[in-house]
C-alpha positions as a Markdown table, in Angstrom:
| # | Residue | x | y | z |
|---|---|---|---|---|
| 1 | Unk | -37.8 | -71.0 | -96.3 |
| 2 | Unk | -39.5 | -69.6 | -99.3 |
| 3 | Unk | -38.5 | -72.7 | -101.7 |
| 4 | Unk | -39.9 | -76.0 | -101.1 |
| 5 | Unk | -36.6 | -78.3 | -99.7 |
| 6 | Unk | -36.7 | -80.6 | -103.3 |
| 7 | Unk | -35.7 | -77.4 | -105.2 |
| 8 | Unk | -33.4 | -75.8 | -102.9 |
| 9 | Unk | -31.9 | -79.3 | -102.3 |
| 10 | Unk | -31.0 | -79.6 | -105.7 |
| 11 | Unk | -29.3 | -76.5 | -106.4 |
| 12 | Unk | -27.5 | -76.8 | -103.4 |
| 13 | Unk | -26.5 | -80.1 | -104.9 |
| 14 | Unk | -25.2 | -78.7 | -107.9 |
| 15 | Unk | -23.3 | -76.5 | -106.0 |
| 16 | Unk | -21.2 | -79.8 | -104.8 |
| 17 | Unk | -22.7 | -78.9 | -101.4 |
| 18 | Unk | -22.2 | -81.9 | -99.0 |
| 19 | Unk | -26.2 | -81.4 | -98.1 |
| 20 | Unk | -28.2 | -83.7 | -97.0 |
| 21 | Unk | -32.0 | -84.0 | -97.7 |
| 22 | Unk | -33.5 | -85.9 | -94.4 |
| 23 | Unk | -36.5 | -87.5 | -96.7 |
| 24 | Unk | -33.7 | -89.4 | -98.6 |
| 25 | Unk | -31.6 | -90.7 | -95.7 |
| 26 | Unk | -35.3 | -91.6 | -93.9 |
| 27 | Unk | -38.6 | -91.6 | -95.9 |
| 28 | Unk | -41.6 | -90.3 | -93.7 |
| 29 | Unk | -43.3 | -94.3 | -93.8 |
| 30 | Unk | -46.4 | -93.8 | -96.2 |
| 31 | Unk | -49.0 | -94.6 | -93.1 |
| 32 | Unk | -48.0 | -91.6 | -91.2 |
| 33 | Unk | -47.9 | -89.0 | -93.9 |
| 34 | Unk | -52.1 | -89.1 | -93.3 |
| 35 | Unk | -52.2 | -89.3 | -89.3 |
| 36 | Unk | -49.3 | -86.6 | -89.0 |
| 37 | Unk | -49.8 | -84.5 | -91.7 |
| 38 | Unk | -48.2 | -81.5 | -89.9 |
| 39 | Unk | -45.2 | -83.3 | -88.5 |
| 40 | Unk | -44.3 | -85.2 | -91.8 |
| 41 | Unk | -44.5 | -81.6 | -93.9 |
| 42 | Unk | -42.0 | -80.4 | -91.4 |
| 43 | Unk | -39.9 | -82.7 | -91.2 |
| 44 | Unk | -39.9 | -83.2 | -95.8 |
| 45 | Unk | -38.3 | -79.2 | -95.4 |
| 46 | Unk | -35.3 | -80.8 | -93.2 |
| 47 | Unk | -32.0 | -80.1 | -95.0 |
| 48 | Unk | -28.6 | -81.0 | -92.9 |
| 49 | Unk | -25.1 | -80.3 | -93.8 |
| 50 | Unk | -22.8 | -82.6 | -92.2 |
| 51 | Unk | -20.4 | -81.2 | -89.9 |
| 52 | Unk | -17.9 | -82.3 | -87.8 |
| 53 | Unk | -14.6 | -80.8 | -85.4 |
| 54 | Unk | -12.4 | -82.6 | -87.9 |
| 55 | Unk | -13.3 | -80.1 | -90.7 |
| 56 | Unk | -11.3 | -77.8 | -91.8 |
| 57 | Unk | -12.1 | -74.0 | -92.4 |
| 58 | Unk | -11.9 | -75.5 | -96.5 |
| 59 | Unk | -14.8 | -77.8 | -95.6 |
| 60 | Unk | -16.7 | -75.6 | -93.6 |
| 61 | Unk | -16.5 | -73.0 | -96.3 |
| 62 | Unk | -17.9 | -75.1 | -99.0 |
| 63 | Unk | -20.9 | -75.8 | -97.0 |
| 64 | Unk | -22.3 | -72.2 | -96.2 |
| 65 | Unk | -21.4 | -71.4 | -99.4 |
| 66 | Unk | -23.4 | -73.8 | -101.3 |
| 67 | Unk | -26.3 | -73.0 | -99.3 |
| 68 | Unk | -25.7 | -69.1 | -100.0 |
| 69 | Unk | -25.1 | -69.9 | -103.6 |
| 70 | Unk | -28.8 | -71.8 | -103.8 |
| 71 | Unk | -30.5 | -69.6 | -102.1 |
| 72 | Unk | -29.1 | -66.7 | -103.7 |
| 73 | Unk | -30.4 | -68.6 | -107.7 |
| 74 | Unk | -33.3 | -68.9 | -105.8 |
| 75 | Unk | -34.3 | -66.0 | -104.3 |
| 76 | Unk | -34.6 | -66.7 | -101.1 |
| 77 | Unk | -33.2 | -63.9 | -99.7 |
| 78 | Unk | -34.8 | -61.0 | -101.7 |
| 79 | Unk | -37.8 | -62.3 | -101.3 |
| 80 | Unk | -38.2 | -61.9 | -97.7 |
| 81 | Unk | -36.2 | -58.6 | -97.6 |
| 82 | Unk | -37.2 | -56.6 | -100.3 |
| 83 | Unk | -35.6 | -53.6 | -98.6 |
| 84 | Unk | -32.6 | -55.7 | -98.7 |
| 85 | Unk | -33.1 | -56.4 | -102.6 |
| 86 | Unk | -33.5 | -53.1 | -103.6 |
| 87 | Unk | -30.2 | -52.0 | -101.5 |
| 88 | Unk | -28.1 | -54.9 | -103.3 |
| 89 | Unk | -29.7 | -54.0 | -107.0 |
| 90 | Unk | -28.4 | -50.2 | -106.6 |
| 91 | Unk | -25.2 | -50.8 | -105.1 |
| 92 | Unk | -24.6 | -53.1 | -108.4 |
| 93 | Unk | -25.4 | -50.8 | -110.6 |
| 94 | Unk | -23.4 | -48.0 | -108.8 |
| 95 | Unk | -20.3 | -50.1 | -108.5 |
| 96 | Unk | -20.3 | -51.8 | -112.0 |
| 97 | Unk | -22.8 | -49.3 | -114.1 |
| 98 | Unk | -26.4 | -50.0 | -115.5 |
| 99 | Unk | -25.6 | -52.8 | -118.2 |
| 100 | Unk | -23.2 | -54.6 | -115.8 |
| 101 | Unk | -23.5 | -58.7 | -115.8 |
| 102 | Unk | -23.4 | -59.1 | -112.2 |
| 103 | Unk | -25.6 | -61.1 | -110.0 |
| 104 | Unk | -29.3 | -59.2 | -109.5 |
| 105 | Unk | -31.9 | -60.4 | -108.8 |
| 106 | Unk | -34.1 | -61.4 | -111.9 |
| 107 | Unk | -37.7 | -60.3 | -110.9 |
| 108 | Unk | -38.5 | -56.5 | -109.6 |
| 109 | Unk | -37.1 | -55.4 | -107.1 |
């Protein structure tokens, strides 16, 4: 993940993602933070969405797509495919023209 989980959780939040961050439903207890250092980092990045056979494809939908959304504002994505970036920048100015207000990504690509 190329955002720390605190950020990304909160613009998935926004997003009216149902996303869970796994340090609020269980705080890493303050003693182990020092002994585990490693373990407790990894386990701070944990980010669930809730999930079930009762949803519905509505439900589902609303889930990946608030995680998209936030890592899309974030980033994420072009970041660790710049290739990918690049392709997606051209492609939105070839479909809507240069001074189009789609999504791009806001640093160079």
């Amino acid at each position: 993940m190329e955002s720390d989980a605190a950020t990304f959780w909160a613009y998935a939040k926004a997003e009216n993602t149902p996303l869970d961050w796994l340090a609020l439903r269980q705080p890493i207890h303050y003693r182990a933070m020092p002994a585990c250092r490693s373990s407790a980092e990894n386990l701070l990045r944990w980010l669930l969405v809730p999930a079930n056979p009762d949803y519905g494809e509505a439900e589902l939908r609303a889930a990946v797509l608030g995680v998209v959304k936030a890592a899309e504002y974030l980033g994420v994505r072009w970041r660790v495919n710049p290739q990918q970036a690049q392709a997606y920048a051209a492609l939105m100015d070839e479909m809507y023209g240069p001074g189009h207000d789609a999504y791009r990504p806001a640093f160079e690509v």
